[in-house]
C-alpha positions as semicolon CSV with decimal commas, in nm:
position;residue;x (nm);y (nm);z (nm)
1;X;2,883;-0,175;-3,737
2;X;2,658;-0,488;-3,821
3;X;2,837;-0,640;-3,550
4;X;2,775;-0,431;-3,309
5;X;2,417;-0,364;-3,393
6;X;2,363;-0,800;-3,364
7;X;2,573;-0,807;-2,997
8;X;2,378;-0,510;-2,878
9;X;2,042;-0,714;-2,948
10;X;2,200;-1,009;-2,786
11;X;2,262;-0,827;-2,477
12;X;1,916;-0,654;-2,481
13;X;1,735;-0,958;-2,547
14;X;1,936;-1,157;-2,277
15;X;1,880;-0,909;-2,022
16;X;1,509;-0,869;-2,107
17;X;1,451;-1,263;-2,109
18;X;1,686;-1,269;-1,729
19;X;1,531;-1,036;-1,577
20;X;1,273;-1,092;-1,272
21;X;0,942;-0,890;-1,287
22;X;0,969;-0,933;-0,871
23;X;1,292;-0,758;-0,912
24;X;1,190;-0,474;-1,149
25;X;0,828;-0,408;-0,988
26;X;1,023;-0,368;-0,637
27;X;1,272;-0,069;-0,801
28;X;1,259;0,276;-0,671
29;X;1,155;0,370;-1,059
30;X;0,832;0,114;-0,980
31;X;0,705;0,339;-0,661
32;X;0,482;0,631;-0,667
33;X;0,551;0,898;-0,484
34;X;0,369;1,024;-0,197
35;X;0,180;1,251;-0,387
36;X;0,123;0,984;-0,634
37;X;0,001;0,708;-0,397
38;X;-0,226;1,047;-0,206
39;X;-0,343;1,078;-0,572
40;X;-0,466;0,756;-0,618
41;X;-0,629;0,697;-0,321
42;X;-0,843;0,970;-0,340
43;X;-0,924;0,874;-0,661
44;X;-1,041;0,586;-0,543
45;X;-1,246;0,689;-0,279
46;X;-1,631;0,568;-0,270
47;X;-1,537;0,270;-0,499
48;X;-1,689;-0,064;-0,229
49;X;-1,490;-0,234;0,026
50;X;-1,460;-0,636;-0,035
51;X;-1,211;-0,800;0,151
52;X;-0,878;-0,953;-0,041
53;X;-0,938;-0,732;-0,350
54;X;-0,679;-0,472;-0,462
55;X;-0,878;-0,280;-0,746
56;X;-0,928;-0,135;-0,953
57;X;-1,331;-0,177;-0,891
58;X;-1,295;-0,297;-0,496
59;X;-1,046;-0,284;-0,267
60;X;-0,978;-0,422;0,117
61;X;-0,743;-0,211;0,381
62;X;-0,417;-0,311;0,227
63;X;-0,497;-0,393;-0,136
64;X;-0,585;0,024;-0,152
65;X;-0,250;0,087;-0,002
66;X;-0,066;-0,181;-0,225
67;X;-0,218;-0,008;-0,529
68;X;-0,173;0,303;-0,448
69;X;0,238;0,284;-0,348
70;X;0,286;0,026;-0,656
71;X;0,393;-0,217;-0,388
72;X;0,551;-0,581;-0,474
73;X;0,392;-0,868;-0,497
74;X;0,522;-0,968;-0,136
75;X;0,366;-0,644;0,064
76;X;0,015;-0,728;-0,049
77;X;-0,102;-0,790;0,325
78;X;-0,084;-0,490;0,595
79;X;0,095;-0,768;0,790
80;X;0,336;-0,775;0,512
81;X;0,336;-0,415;0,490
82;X;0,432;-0,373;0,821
83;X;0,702;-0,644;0,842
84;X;0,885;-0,517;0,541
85;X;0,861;-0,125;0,514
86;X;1,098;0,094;0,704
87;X;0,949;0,216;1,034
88;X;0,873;0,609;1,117
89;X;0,780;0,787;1,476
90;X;0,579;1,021;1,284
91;X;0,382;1,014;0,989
92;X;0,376;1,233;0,693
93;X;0,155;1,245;0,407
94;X;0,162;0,922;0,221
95;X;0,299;0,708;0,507
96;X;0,118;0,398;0,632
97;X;-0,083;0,355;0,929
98;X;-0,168;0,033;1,106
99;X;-0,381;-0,032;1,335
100;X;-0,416;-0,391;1,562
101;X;-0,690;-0,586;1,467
102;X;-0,843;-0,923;1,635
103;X;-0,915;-1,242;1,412
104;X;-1,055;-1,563;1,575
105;X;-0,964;-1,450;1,938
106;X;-0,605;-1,375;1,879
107;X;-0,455;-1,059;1,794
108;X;-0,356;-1,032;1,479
109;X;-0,118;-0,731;1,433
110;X;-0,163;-0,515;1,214
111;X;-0,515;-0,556;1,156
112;X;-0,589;-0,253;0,931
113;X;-0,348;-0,021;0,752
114;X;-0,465;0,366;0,584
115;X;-0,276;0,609;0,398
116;X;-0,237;0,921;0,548
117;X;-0,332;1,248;0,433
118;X;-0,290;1,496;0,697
119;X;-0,289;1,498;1,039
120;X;-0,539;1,265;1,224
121;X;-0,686;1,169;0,858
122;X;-0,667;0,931;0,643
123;X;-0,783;0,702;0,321
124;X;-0,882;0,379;0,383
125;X;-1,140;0,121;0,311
126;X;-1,296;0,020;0,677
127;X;-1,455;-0,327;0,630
128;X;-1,781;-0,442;0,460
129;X;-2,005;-0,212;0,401
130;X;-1,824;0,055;0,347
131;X;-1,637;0,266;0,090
132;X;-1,300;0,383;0,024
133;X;-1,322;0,687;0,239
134;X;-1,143;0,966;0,434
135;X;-1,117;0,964;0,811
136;X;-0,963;1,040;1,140
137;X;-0,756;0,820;1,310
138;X;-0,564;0,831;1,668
139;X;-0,887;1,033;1,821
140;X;-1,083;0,940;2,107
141;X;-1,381;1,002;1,854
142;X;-1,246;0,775;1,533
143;X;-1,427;0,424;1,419
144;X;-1,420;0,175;1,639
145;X;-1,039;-0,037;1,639
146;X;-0,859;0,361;1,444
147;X;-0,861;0,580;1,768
148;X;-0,560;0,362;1,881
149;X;-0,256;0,360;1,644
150;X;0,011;0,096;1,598
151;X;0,276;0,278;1,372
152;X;0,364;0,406;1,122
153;X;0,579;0,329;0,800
154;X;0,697;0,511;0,456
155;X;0,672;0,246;0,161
């Protein structure tokens, strides 16, 4: 019994000391669910925009939407987002949206990136000066750079 008590610690230790925290934090146990990453948006909202942060005081575009899905380390960026996350023709609460977005001249896509809540709405942080907020996107009336929408994706 002894035995088997000292090669079951042996195995737990090994796999606990050869394991990759990339690996776990990417596992389907890691991710919220939609209602989870809804959850925690809203729960975020009116905390400040600051660009590159991802919380839990300030957040950018993608650092809310990183937070909130539990994303890896490697889908911090809505670029990355985008480029890794399986594509959808229609979103659903808790899906992605991206939006293009323009940096030194060039355009940059995606640009932006919200969590959607319902139709035409959304939880994002907009740029500075702003606040983790809800609004509509894909209207002729949204923000400036939202009334046009790139796609969509479910983390």
């Amino acid at each position: 019994m002894r035995k088997l008590f000292v090669t079951l610690v042996i195995i737990l230790l090994g796999v606990a000391y050869f394991s990759n925290k990339e690996i776990t934090s990417t596992s389907p146990l890691g991710k919220r669910t939609p209602a989870q990453a809804v959850a925690y948006a809203r729960a975020q909202l009116g905390k400040a925009y600051v660009w590159a942060t991802q919380g839990p005081d300030t957040f950018d575009c993608s650092g809310l939407t990183y937070r909130a899905w539990k994303l890896p380390q490697s889908q911090r960026t809505s670029e990355q987002q985008w480029n890794n996350q399986r594509h959808v023709p229609h979103s659903r609460p808790g899906d992605l949206v991206y939006f293009h977005g323009i940096l030194v001249g060039n355009e940059v896509p995606p640009g932006h990136v919200g969590i959607v809540i319902g139709e035409h709405k959304m939880i994002d942080g907009y740029g500075n000066g702003t606040e983790i907020r809800v609004e509509s996107f894909g209207l002729p009336d949204s923000a400036p750079g939202l009334n046009k929408v790139m796609g969509f994706t479910r983390p």
